[in-house]
DOGU-590497 format. One record per residue: residue number from 0; residue in one letter; chain; y, z, x negated of N, C-alpha, C in turn. Coordinates in steps of 0.1 Angstrom, whole numbers, plus 5000, padded with zeros to 4 digits. Layout:
<pts>
    k  r  c  n.c2  n.c3  n.c1  ca.c2  ca.c3  ca.c1  c.c2  c.c3  c.c1
  NUM  A  A     Y     Z     X      Y      Z      X     Y     Z     X
...
</pts>
This chain:
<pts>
    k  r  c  n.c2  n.c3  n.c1  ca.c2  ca.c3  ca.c1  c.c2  c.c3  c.c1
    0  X  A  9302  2701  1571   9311   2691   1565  9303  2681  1556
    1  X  A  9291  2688  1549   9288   2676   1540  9276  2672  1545
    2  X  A  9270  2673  1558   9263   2669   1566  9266  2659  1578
    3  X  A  9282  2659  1577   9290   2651   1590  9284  2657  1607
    4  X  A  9275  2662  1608   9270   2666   1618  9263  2681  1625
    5  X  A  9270  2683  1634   9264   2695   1640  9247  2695  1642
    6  X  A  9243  2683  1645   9231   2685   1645  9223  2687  1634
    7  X  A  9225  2680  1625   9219   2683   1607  9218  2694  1606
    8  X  A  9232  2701  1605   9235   2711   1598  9227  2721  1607
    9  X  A  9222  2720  1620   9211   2733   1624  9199  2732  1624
   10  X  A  9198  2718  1619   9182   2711   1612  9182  2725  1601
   11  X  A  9191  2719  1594   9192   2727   1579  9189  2737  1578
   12  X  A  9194  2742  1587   9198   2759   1587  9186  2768  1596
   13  X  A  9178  2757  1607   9167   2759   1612  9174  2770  1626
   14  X  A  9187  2766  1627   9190   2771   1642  9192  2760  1655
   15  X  A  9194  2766  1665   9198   2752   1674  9210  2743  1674
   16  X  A  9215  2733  1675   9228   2726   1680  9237  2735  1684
   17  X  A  9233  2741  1697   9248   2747   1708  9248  2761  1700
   18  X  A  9241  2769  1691   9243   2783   1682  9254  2774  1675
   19  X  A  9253  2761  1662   9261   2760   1653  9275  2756  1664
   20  X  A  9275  2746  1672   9291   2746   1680  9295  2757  1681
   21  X  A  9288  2767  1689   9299   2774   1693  9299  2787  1678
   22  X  A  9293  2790  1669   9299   2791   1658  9316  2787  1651
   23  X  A  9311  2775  1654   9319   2766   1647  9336  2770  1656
   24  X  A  9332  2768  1670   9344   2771   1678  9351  2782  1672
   25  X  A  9341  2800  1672   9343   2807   1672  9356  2811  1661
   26  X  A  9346  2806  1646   9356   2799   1635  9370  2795  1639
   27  X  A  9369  2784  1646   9383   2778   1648  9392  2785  1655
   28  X  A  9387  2799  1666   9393   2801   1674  9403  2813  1664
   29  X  A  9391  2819  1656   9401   2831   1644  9410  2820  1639
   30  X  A  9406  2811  1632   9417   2800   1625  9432  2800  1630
   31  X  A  9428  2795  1644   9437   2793   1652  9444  2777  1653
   32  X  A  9435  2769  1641   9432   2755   1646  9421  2748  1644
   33  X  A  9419  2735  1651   9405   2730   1650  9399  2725  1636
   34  X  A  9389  2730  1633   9384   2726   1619  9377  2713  1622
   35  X  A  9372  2707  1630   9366   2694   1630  9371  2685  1642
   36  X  A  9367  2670  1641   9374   2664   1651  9365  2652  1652
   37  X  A  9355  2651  1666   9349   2645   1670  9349  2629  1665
   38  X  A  9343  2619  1657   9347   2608   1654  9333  2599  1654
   39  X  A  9333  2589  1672   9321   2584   1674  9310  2597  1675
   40  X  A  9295  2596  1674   9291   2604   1674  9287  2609  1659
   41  X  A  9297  2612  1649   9297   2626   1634  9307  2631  1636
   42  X  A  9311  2641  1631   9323   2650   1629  9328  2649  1617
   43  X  A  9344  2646  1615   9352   2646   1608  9362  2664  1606
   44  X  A  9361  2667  1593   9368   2681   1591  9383  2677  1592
   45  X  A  9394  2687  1596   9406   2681   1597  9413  2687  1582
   46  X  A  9428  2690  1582   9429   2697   1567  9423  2708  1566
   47  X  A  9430  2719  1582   9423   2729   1578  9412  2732  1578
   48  X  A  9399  2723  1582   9384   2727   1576  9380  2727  1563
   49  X  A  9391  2711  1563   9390   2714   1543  9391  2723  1533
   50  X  A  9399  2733  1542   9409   2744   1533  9400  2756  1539
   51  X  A  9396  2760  1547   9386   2769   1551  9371  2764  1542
   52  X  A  9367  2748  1539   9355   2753   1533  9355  2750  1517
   53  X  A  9365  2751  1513   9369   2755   1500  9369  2768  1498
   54  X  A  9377  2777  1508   9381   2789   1503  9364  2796  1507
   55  X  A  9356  2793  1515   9344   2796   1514  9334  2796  1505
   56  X  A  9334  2779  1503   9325   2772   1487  9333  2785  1475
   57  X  A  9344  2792  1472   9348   2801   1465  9341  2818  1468
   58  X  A  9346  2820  1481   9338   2834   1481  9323  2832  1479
   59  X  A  9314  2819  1489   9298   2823   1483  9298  2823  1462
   60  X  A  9306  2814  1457   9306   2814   1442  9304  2828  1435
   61  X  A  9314  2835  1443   9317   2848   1441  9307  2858  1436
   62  X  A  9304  2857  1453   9291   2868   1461  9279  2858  1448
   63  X  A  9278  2847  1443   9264   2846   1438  9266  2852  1421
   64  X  A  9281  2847  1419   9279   2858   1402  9282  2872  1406
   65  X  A  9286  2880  1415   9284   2893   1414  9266  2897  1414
   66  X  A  9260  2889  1421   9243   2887   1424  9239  2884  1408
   67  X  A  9246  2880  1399   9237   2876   1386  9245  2893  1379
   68  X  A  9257  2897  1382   9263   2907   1374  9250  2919  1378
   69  X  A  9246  2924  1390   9241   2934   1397  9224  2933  1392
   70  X  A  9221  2920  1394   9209   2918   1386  9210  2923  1372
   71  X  A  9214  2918  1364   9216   2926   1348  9215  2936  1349
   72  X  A  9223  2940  1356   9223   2959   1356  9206  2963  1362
   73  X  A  9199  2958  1373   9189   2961   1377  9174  2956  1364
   74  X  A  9183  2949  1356   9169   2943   1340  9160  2939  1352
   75  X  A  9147  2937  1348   9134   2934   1354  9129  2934  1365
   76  X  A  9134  2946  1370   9127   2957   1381  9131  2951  1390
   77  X  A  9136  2947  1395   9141   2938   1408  9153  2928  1410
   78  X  A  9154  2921  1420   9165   2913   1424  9159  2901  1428
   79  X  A  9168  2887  1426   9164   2877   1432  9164  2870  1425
   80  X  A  9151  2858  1423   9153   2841   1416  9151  2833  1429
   81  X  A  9162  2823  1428   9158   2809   1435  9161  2793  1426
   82  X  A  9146  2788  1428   9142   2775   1420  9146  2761  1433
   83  X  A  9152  2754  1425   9153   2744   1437  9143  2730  1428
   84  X  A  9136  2723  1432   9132   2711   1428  9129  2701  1434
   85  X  A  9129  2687  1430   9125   2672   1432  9110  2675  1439
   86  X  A  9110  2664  1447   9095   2662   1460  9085  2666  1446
   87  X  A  9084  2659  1438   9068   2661   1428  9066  2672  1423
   88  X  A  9075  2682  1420   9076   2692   1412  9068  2707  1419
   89  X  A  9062  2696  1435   9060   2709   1440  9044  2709  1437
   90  X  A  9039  2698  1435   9028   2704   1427  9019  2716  1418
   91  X  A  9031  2714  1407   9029   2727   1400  9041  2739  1399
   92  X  A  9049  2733  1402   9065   2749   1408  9058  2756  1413
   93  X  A  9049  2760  1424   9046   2769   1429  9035  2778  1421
   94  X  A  9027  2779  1412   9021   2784   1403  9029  2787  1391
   95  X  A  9041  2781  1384   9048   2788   1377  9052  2801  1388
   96  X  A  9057  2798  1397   9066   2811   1406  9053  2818  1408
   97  X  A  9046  2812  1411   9032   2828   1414  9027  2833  1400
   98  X  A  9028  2832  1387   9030   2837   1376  9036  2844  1374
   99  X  A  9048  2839  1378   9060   2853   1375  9059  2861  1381
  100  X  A  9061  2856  1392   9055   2870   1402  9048  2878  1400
  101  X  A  9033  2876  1393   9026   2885   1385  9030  2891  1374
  102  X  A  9036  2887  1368   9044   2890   1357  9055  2904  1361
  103  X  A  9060  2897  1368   9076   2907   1375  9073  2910  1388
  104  X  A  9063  2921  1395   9063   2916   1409  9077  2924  1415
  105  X  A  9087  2930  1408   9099   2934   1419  9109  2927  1417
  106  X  A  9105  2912  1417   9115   2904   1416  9109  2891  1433
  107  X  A  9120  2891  1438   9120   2882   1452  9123  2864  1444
  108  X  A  9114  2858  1451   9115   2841   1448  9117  2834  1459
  109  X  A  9121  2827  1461   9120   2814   1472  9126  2802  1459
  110  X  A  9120  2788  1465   9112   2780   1461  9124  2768  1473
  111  X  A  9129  2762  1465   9134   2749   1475  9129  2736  1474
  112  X  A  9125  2730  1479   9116   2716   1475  9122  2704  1484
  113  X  A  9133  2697  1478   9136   2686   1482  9137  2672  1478
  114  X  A  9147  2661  1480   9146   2653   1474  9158  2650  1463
  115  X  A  9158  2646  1452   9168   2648   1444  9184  2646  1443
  116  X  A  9185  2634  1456   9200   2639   1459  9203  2651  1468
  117  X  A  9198  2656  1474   9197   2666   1485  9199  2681  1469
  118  X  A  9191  2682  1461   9190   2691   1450  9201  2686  1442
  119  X  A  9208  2677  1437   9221   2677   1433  9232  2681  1439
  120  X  A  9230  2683  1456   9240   2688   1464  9241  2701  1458
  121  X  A  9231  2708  1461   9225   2725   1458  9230  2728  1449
  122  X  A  9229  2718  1436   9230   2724   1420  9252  2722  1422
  123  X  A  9252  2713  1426   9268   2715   1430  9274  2731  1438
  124  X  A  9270  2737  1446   9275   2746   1456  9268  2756  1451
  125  X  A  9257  2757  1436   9251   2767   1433  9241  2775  1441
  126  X  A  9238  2767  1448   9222   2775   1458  9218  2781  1449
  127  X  A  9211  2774  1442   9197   2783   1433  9202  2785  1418
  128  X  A  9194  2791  1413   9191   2797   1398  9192  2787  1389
  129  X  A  9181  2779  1391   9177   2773   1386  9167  2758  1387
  130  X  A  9167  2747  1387   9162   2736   1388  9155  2724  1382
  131  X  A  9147  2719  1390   9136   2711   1379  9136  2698  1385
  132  X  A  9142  2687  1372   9147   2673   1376  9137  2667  1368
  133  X  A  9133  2651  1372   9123   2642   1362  9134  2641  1355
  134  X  A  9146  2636  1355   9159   2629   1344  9172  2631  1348
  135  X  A  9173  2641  1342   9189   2648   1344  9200  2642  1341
  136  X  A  9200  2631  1341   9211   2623   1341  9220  2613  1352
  137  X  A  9232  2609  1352   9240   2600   1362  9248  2608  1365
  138  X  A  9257  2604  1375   9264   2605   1385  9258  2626  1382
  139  X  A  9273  2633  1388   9272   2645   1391  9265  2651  1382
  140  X  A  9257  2649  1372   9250   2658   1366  9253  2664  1350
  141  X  A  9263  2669  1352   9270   2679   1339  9261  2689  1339
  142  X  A  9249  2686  1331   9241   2700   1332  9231  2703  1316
  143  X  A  9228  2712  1317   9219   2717   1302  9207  2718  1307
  144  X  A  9194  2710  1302   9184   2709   1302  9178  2713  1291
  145  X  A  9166  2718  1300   9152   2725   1286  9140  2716  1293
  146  X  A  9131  2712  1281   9125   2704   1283  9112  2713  1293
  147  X  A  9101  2710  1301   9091   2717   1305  9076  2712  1301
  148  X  A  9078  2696  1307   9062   2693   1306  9063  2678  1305
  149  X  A  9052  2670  1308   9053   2655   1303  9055  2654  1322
  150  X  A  9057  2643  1323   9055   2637   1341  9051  2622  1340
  151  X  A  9035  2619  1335   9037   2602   1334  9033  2597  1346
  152  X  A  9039  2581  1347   9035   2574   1363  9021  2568  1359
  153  X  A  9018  2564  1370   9004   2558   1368  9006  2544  1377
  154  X  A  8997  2533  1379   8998   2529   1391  8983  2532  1394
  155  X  A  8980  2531  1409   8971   2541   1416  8964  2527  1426
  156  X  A  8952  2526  1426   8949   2521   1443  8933  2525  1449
  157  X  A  8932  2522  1455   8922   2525   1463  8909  2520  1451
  158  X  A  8898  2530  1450   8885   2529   1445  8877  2517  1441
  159  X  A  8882  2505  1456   8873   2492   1456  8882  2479  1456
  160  X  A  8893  2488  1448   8902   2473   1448  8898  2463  1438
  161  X  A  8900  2448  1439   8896   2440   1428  8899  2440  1411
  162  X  A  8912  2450  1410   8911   2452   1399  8908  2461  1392
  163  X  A  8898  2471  1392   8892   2485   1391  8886  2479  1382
  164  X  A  8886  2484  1374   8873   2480   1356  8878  2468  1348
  165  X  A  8894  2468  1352   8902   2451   1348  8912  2461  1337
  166  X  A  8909  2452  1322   8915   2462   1312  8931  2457  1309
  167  X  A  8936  2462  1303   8953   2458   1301  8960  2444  1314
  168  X  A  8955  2454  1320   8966   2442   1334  8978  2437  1331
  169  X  A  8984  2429  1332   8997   2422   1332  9008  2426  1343
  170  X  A  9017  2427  1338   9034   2433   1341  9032  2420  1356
  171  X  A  9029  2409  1352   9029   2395   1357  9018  2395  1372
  172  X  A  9004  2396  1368   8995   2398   1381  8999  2413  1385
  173  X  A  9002  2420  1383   9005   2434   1393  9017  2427  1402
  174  X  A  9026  2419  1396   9039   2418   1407  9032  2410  1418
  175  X  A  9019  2407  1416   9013   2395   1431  9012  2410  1438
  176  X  A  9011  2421  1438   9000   2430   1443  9012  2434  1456
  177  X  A  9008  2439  1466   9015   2447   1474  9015  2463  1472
  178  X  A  9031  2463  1472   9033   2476   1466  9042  2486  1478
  179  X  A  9039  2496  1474   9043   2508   1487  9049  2519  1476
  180  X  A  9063  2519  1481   9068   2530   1474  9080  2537  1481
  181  X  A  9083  2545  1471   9094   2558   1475  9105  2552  1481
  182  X  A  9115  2559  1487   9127   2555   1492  9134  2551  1485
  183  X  A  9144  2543  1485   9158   2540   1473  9163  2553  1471
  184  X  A  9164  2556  1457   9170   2567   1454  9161  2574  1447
  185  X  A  9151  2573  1447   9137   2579   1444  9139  2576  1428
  186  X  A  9132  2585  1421   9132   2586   1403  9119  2576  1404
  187  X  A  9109  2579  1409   9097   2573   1405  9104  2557  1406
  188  X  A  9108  2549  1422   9107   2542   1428  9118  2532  1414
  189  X  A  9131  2543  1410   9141   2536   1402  9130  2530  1388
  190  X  A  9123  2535  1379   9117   2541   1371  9110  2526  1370
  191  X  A  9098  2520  1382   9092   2511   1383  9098  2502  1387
  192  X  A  9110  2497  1394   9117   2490   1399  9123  2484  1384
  193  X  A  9126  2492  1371   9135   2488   1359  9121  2485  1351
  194  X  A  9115  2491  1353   9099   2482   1342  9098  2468  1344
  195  X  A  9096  2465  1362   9095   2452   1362  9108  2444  1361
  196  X  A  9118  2446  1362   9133   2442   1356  9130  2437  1345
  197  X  A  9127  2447  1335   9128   2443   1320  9121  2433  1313
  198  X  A  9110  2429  1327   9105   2413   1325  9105  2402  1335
  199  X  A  9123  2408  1340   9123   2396   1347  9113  2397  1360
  200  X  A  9107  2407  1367   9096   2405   1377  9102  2413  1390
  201  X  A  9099  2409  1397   9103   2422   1411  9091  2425  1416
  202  X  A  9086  2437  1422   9077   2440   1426  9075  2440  1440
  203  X  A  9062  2432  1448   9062   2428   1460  9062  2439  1472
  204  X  A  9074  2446  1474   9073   2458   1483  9067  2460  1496
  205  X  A  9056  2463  1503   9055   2458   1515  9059  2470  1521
  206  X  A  9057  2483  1518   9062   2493   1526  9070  2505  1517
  207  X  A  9080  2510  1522   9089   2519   1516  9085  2536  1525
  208  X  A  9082  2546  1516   9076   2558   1527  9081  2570  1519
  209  X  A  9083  2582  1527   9091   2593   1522  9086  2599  1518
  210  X  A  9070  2599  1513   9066   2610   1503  9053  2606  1498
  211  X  A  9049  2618  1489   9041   2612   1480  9024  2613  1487
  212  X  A  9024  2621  1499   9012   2621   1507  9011  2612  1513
  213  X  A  9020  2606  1518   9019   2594   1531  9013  2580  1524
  214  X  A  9019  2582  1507   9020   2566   1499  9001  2573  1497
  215  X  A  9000  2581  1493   8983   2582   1492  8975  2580  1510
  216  X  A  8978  2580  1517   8974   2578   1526  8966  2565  1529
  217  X  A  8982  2559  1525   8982   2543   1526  8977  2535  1517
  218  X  A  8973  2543  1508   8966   2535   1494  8952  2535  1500
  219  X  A  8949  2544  1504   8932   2546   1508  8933  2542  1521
  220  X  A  8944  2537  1532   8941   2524   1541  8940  2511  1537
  221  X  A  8939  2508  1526   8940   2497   1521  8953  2491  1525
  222  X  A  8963  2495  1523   8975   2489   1526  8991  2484  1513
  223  X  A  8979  2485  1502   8983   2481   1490  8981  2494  1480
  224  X  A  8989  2493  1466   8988   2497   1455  9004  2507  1450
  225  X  A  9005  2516  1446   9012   2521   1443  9018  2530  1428
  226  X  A  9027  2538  1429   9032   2537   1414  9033  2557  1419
  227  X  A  9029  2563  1412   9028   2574   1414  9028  2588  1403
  228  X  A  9033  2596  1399   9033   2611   1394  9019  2610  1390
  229  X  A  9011  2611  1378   9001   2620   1378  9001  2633  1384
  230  X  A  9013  2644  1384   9011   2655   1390  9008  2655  1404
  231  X  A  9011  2639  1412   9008   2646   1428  8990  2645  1431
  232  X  A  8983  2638  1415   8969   2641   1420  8963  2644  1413
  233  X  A  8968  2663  1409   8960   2671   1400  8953  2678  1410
  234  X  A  8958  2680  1424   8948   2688   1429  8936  2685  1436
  235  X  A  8940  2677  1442   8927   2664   1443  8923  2653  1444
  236  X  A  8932  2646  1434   8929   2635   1431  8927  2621  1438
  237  X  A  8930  2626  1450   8928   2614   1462  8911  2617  1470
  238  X  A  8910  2633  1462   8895   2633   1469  8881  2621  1464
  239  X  A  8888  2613  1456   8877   2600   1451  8877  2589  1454
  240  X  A  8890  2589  1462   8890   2575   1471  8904  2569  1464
  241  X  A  8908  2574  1452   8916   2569   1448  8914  2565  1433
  242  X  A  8919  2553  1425   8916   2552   1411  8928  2549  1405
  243  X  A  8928  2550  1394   8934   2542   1382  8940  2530  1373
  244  X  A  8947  2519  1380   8947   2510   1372  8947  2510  1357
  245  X  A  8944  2503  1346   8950   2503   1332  8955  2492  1337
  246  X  A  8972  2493  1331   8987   2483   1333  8986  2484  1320
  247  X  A  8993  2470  1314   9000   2471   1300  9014  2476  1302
  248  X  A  9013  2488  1292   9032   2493   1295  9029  2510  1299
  249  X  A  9015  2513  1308   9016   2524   1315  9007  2534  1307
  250  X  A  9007  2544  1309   9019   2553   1319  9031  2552  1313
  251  X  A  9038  2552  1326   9053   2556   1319  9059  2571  1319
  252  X  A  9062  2572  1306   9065   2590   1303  9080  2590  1304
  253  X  A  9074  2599  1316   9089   2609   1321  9086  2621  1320
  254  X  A  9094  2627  1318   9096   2642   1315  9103  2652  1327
  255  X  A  9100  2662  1326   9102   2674   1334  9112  2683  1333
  256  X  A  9123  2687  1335   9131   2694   1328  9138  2706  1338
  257  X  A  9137  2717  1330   9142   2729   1341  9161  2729  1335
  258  X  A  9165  2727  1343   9184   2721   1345  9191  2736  1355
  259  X  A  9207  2738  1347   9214   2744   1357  9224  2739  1349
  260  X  A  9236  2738  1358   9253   2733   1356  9254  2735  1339
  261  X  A  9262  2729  1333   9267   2735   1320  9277  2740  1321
  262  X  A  9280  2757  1316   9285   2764   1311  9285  2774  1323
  263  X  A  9273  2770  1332   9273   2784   1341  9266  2797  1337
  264  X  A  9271  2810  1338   9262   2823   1333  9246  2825  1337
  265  X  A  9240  2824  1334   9226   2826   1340  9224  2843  1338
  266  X  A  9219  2847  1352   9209   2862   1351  9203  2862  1340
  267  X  A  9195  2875  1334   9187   2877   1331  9176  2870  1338
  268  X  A  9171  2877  1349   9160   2871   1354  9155  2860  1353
  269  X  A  9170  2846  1357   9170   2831   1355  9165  2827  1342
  270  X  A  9171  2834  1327   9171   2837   1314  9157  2835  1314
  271  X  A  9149  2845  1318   9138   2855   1317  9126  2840  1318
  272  X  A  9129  2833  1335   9122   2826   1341  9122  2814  1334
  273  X  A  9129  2810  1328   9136   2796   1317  9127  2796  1304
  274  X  A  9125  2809  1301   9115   2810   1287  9098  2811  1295
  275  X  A  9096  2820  1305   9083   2820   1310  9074  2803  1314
  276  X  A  9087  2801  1319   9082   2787   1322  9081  2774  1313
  277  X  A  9089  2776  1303   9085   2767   1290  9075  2770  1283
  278  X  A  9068  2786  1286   9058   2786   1275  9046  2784  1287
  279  X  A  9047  2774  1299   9039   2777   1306  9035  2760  1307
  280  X  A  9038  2753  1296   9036   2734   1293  9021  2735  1289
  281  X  A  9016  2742  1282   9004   2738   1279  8995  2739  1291
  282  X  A  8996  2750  1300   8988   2747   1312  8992  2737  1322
  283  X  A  9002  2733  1322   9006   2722   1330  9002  2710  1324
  284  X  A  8999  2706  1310   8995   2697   1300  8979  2694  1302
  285  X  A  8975  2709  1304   8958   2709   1306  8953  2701  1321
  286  X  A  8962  2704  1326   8953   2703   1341  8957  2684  1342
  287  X  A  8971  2684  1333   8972   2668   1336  8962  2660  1330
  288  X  A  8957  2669  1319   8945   2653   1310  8936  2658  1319
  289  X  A  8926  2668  1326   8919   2671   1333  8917  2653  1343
  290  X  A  8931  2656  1351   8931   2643   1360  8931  2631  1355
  291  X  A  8936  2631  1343   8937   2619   1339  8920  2613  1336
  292  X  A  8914  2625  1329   8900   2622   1323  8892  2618  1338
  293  X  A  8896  2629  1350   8888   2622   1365  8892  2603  1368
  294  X  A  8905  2601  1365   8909   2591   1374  8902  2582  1364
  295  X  A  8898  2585  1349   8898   2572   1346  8885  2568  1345
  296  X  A  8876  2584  1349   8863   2579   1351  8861  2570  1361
  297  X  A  8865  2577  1368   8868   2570   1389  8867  2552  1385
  298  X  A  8879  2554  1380   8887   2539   1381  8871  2527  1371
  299  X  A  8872  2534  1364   8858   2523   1349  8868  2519  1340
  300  X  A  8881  2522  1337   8891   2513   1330  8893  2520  1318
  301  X  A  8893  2507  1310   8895   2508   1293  8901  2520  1290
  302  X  A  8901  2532  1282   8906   2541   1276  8920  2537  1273
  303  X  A  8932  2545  1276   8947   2543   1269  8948  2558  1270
  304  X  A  8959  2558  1256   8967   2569   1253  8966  2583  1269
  305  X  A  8960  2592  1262   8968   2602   1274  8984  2606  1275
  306  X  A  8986  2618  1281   9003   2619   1284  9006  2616  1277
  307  X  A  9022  2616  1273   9033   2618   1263  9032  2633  1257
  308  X  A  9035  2632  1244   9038   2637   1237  9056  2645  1239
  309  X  A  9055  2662  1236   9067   2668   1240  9078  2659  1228
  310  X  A  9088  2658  1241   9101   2654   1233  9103  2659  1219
  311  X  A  9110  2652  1205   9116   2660   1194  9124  2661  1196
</pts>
């Protein structure tokens, strides 16, 4: 239903097309009327799909707080966490979860890594435990946030670009630059898109690409300059073929924040995982000035402020 298509939804689900139809038939046939109705090529739910995946979105509800009630009872020793987060977060998410895992090893994890309207779906229908947004705000998001780590943007380009060793750049010559960024909808993409707003500038887009590998790709084809996570280049930095601009204005400090619904019950485990991972900023803080101190050698550019400082 909230895919409009059979095909998606066995993307999703990582089965074939003709398994979800004739599912879906099977469904209808217990019903005893059609839950969807062919419209062009998407599918439209009729009432009673509506009313079938309501009463469903209710029992999974169910089955997942009896899973937080059963957990308590099990404390420590076992059960299940699932983290869902935003494309950047996968950087470092996966070493908080392999921490804990040392920490708790009879506890099961899986790890969701999408893009952040796709993870607002999830945080709606309750997939996971628990989740990690750059800015937990807008549309849909009634949620309680704990702060984690800093997230600043950088702008980023290739090693031998002309303005490498060029100190406090202008809001003004960067908008000549050809820029390559996230999709609409994107936190980073919104983020830099309202910087250069706020003076009146639009930034000269030449290519729009879905993730944060493909935009480093294209930085080191020479195919312009981009606006980027310090986190997506703690692990290797672009390999060397990537540098640093100094922008006046940058980095821009965004923040990291582990989010679930307000006023939903959290596990222990969730509980457990919520405190582990806040006390786990300073190593995410370290490895960021690490990169920072690489790019800015890389780059030759004037010394500025490292990260942000934690929220008060």
């Amino acid at each position: 239903m909230r895919l409009g298509s059979f095909t998606r939804a066995a993307d999703e689900m990582f089965l074939t097309q003709p398994t979800v139809s004739m599912q879906i038939k099977k469904l209808s046939d217990t019903v005893g009327m059609p839950l969807f109705l062919h419209v062009g090529r998407s599918v439209e739910p009729t009432d009673a799909g509506r009313e079938v995946y309501v009463a469903c979105r209710t029992i999974l509800r169910t089955l997942a707080d009896l899973e937080i009630k059963l957990a308590d009872l099990k404390g420590l020793k076992s059960g299940r966490f699932r983290l869902g987060v935003i494309t950047t977060a996968k950087y470092f998410a996966p070493e908080i979860l392999g921490a804990f895992c040392d920490r708790f090893p009879g506890i099961d994890v899986s790890l969701k890594v999408t893009n952040r309207t796709r993870i607002i779906e999830r945080m709606a229908a309750n997939d996971d435990d628990l989740y990690i947004f750059g800015e937990p705000t807008g549309a849909g998001m009634d949620v309680e946030a704990t702060y984690l780590a800093p997230n600043p943007l950088i702008i980023v380009a290739r090693t031998d670009h002309p303005l490498i060793g060029e100190s406090g750049i202008s809001m003004e010559r960067l908008a000549t630059e050809r820029f390559i960024l996230r999709e609409p909808g994107s936190g980073i993409r919104d983020s830099i898109v309202k910087r250069f707003t706020e003076r009146g500038l639009r930034p000269n887009v030449r290519m729009e690409l879905g993730s944060n590998e493909a935009i480093k790709h294209a930085i080191i084809a020479g195919l312009g300059i981009s606006a980027l996570s310090l986190h997506t280049l703690t692990l290797d930095g672009g390999a060397g073929r990537l540098a640093m601009l100094d922008v006046e204005g940058f980095p821009i400090q965004r923040t990291w924040y582990l989010v679930h619904p307000k006023g939903r019950d959290l596990s222990t485990i969730a509980k457990t995982f919520l405190s582990f991972a806040a006390d786990c900023e300073r190593e995410i803080r370290s490895s960021l000035d690490q990169t920072y101190d690489a790019l800015r050698l890389t780059s030759s550019a004037t010394p500025f402020d490292h990260v942000g400082k934690r929220p008060r």
